[in-house]
N, C-alpha and C positions, 0 to 999 in steps of 0.2 A: 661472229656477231651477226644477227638476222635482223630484220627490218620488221615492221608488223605485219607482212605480206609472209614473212618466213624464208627470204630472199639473203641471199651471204648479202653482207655489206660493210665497208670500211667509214662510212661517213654517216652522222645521225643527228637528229635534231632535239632540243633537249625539251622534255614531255611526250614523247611520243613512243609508240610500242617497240619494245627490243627481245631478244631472245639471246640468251648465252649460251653456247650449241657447245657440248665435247662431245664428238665420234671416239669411239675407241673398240681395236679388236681384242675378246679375250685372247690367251697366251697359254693358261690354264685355270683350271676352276677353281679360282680363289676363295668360294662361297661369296658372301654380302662383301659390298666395298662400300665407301666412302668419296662421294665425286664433290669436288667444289670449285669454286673461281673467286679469284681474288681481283680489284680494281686496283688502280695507283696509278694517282696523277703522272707525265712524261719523266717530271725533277725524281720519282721513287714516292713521292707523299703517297702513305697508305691509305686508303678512302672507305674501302670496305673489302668484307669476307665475308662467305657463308657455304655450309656442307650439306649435303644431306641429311647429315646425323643430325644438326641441330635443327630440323624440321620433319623428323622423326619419318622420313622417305628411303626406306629400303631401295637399295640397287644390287641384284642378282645377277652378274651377266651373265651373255650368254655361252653356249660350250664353245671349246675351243675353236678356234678359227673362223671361229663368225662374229660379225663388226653390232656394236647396237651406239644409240646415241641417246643422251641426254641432255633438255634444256630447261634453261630456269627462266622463267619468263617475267619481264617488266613489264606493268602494265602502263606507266607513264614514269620515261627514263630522266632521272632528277639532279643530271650532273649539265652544268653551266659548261660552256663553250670551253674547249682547250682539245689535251691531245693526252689520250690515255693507254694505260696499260694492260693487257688479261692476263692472268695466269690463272690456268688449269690444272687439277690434282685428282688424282685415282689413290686413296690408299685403303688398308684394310678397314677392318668395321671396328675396329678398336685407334685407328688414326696413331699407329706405331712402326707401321709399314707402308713406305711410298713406292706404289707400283710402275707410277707415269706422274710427271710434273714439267708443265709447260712454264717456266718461268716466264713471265712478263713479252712471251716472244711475239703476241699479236698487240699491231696499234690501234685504235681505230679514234677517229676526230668526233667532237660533239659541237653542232652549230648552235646561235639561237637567234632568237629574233626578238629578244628585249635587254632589258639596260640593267639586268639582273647584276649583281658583285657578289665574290665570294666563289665558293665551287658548286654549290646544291641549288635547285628553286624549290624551295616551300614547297609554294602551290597553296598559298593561304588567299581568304579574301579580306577587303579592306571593307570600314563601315563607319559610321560617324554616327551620333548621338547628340 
């Protein structure tokens, strides 16, 4: 997890810039993969998911034995205060074969500073008539 500096970090504030960083070294030339992350609330609740594939983001790595990294970036992160989960996945380009899968093994905290309920903020405004 990165901060919006692009700084590792375990602790975030909720609406503010994040980065979900996977390093990984090829092994061999798989041709195109498939990298993703998954969220879940600390209890396992699923929150979200997303791939490459389904943003249509080719990932080519590199030849063997050299490291490359990829991040997906939030531009205002919309999960309310608690303590969650990452999991990362490398598979083919057809998502049949998993090459690397970080189950849920990094935590990290989300703070906030309003009186939001629920897990998400909006981020809507209010108006009267």
């Amino acid at each position: 997890l990165l901060d919006g500096d692009g700084q590792p970090v375990t602790t975030v504030r909720t609406g503010t810039p994040v980065g979900l960083e996977m390093e990984f070294e090829s092994l061999s030339p798989p041709g195109e993969v498939v990298c993703g992350f998954a969220v879940h609330r600390a209890d396992g609740m699923h929150l979200w998911a997303a791939d490459t594939r389904d943003l249509d983001f080719t990932v080519v790595p590199p030849p063997p034995g050299q490291r490359s990294c990829i991040v997906y970036a939030i531009d205002r992160l919309p999960l309310l205060g608690g303590t969650y989960l990452l999991t990362a996945t490398i598979e083919d380009r057809h998502t049949q074969h998993v090459y690397a899968r970080s189950e849920s093994d990094y935590t990290f905290k989300v703070t906030e500073e309003t009186r939001h309920m629920g897990l998400v903020a909006l981020n809507g405004r209010w108006s009267f008539r």
